[in-house]
N, C-alpha and C positions, 0 to 999 in steps of 0.2 A: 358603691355605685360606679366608681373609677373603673374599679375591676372588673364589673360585668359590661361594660360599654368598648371595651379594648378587646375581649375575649377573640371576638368573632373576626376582630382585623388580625388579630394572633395566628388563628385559624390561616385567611387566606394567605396572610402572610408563607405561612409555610407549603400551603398549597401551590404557590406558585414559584418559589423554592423549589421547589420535588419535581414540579413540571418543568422547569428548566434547566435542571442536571436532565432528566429524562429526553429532554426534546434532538441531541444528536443522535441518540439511539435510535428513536424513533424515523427520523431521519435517513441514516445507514440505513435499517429493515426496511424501508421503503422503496430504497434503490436497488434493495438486494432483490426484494420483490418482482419489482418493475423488470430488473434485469432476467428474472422468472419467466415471467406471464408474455413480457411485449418483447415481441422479436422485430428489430428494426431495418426495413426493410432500404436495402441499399440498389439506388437505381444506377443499373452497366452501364458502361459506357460503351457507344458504339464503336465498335473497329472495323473500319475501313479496309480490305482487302488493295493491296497495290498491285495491278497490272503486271509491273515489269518490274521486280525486285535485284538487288544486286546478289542473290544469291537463286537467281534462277537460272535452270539450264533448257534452252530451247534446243530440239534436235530437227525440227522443219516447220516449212514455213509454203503458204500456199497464195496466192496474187492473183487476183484475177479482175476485170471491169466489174462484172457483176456480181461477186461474190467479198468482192474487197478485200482486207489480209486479213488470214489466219496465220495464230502461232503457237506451235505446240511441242510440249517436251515432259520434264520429268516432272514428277509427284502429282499427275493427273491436271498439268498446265494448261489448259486452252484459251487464249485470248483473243478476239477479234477485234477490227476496226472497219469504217468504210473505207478510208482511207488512210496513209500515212501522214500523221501531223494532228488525224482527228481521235478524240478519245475513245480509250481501250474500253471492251466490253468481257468481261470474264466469264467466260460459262463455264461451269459445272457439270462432268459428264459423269452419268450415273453407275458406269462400271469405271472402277481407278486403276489406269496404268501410269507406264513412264511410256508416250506417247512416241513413237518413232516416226510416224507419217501421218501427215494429213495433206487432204486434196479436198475442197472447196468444189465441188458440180455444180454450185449454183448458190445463188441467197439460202437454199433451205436446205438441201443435199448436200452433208457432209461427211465423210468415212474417214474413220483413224485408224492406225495401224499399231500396236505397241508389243509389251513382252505377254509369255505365257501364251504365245498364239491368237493373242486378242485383236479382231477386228469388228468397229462398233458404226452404226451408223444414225445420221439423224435426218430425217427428211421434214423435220419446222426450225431450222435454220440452228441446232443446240438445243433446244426447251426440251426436249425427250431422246431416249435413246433406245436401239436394239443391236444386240450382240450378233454376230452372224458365226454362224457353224462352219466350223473347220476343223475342226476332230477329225473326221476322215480323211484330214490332208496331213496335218499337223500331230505331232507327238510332246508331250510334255518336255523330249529333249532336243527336239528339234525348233520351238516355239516362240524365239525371239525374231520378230521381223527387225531388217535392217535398215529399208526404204520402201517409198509407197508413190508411184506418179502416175501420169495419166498421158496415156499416147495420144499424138496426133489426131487420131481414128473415134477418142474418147472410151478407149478398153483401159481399165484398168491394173497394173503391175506391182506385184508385191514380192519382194526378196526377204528369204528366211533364213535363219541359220541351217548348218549343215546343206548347202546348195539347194536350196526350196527358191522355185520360181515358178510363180501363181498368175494367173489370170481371171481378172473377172469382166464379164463384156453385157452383164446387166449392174451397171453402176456401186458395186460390190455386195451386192447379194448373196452371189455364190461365183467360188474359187475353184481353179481345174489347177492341177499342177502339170508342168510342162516339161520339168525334168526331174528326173529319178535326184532321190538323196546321195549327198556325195560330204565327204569331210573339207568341206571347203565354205567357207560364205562371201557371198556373191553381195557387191558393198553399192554397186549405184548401177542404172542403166539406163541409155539415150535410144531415142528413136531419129536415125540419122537418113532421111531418103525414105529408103523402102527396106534397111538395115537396122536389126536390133544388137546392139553393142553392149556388153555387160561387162566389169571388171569385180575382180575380187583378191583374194589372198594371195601368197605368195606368185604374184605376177601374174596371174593366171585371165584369160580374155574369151570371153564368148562373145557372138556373132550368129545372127539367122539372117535368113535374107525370104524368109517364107512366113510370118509372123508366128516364127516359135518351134513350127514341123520337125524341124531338125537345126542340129546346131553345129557350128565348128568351134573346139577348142583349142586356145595357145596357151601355152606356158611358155611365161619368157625368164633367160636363164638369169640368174644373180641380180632377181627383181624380190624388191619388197611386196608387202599388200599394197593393193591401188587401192585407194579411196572414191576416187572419182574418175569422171570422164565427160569429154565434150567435145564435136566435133564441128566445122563453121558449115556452111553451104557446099565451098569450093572442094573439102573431103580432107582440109588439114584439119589435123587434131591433137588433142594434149590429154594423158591422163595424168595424174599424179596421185603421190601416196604417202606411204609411211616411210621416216628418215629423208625424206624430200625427195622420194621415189619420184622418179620423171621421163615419160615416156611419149613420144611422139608418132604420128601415123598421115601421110600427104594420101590414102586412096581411100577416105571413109572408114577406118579402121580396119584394112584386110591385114594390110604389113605394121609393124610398129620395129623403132626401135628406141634403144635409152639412151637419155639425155644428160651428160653432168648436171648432176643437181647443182642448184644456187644457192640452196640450205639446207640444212639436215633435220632443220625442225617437220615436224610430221602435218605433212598437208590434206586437207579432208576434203576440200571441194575445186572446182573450176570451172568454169562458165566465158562465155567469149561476149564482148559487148564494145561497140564501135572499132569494131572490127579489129579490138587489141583481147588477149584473154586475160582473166582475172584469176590468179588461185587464192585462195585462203586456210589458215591453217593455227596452229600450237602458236604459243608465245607471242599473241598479238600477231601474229605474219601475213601480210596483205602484198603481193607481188605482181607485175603485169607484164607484158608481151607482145609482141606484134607476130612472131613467124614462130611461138613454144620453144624456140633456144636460148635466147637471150631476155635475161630477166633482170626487173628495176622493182626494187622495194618501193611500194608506197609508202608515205609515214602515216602514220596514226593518231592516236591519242596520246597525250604523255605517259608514260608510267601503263602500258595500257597493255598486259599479257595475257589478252582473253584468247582464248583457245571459240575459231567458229567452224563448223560444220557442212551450213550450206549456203548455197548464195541465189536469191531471187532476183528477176528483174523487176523494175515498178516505175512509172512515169517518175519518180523523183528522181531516180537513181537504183543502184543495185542495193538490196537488203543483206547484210550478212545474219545471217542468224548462227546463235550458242551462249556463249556467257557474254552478258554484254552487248545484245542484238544492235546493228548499228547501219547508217543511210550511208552508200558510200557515193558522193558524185561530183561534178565539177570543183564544188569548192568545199571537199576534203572529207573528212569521215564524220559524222555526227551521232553520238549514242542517243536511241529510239526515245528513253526517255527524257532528251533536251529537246526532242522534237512536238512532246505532248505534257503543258504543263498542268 
């Protein structure tokens, strides 16, 4: 009677034995499963896009009251602000260059300039874009614009490689070429008076005085490329260039001659502002003037060898744009992004 009253706890006994050697198994096959069937879905994380990174290069920069700053350069860059100091807006333009020029027509008309002959426009302020046609101007070798500004008059100017210099006089629509192809490129161009002044490679200076009809060219002897040019009201002027090309003109640009350089680092821009001129250039180089001959190194930032391009004017101060876009004015140089946190 013993023996048949214990049988059946015998029984479970060992059933639950078996079940718990068994029960890691079951366990693993479980997870192996699971690991099967359910796929766990992992939520991104957003990434924030930065305005002005330290590994951006901006090639221009456009200012204006009602268009506020744009700034534009390589790997398809465009950013805007209303102002300097207020936060960046990044657009996204639908065909991708390395942007050479931009000019601002207004809050919603705006035209870029870049390589491969690309000129793009947008008339609702960035949100859409159209390509404009220039094939009949432009050659696959010839195709990299250099600069892109806007005259007095509100006509349009666009320099290209191989001596391409373009007109447009419906807000960049459509492009007329002005002067035949030449082995030379033509690096920046001012509207001085009733005088179109152009510089480019190895020293070389054009001049219209008819907006464009015809032109007169100099070459000047045992000159670098000129980068830039700028001329004040009274008809003094300063170009400068590569190796710290530096050349001088007192009649509106008709005569020029060179100037001991002050550095041999290569200068890309110059602009005049309270009545002293500014150039900038390689190796952090920020320099100033009162008469284009004698020149005083501004100082900078510490440690600070950005190479800039161009230089805007803007109520706060002058904009350098390039690596390192920065305010330069009374009280001393500020990079763009200590100015917007």
């Amino acid at each position: 009677m013993q023996a048949a009253s214990t049988a059946p706890h015998s029984f479970l006994e060992k059933l639950g034995s078996g079940f718990a050697s068994a029960f890691p198994i079951l366990v693993i096959a479980g997870l192996l499963l699971s690991a099967v069937f359910i796929k766990p879905k992992v939520a991104p994380s957003e990434v924030i896009p930065i305005p002005i990174h330290p590994r951006d290069a901006f090639y221009s920069a456009h200012v204006s009251d009602t268009a506020g700053v744009w700034l534009a350069g390589r790997g398809n860059k465009l950013i805007t602000a209303p102002a300097l100091g207020q936060p960046w807006r990044i657009i996204e333009p639908s065909f991708s260059s390395n942007w050479q020029g931009v000019v601002a027509l207004s809050s919603r008309i705006i035209v870029l300039a870049g390589n491969e002959g690309l000129i793009i426009r947008s008339e609702d302020g960035g949100a859409t874009w159209s390509k404009v046609n220039t094939k009949d101007i432009l050659t696959v070798f010839d195709s990299k614009f250099l600069r892109l500004k806007q005259a007095p008059n509100g006509d349009l100017w666009a320099l290209a490689e191989f001596g391409n210099v373009l007109r447009s006089q419906d807000q960049g629509k459509n492009w007329q070429a002005l002067r035949p192809k030449s082995d030379i490129g033509w690096n920046d161009i001012i509207f001085s008076q009733s005088r179109i002044v152009i510089v480019g490679e190895f020293g070389r200076i054009l001049t219209s005085d008819n907006q464009g009809q015809t032109w007169s060219e100099k070459e000047l002897p045992e000159s670098s490329s000129l980068m830039s040019v700028v001329i004040k009201p009274n008809g003094l002027g300063v170009a400068v260039g590569l190796e710290g090309n530096l050349m001088i003109t007192n009649d509106n640009g008709q005569e020029w001659s060179k100037v001991k350089p002050f550095t041999d680092a290569h200068l890309y821009s110059v602009t005049f502002d309270d009545d002293q001129f500014i150039a900038v250039g390689d190796k952090g180089w920020i320099a100033k003037s009162t008469d284009g001959r004698s020149w005083t190194r501004i100082p900078g930032k510490e440690n600070d060898s950005s190479w800039r391009t161009e230089i805007q004017k803007t109520k706060e101060g002058l904009l350098l744009i390039g690596r390192n876009p920065a305010l330069l004015n009374s009280s001393g140089l500020k990079l763009l992004t200590e100015l917007t946190r």
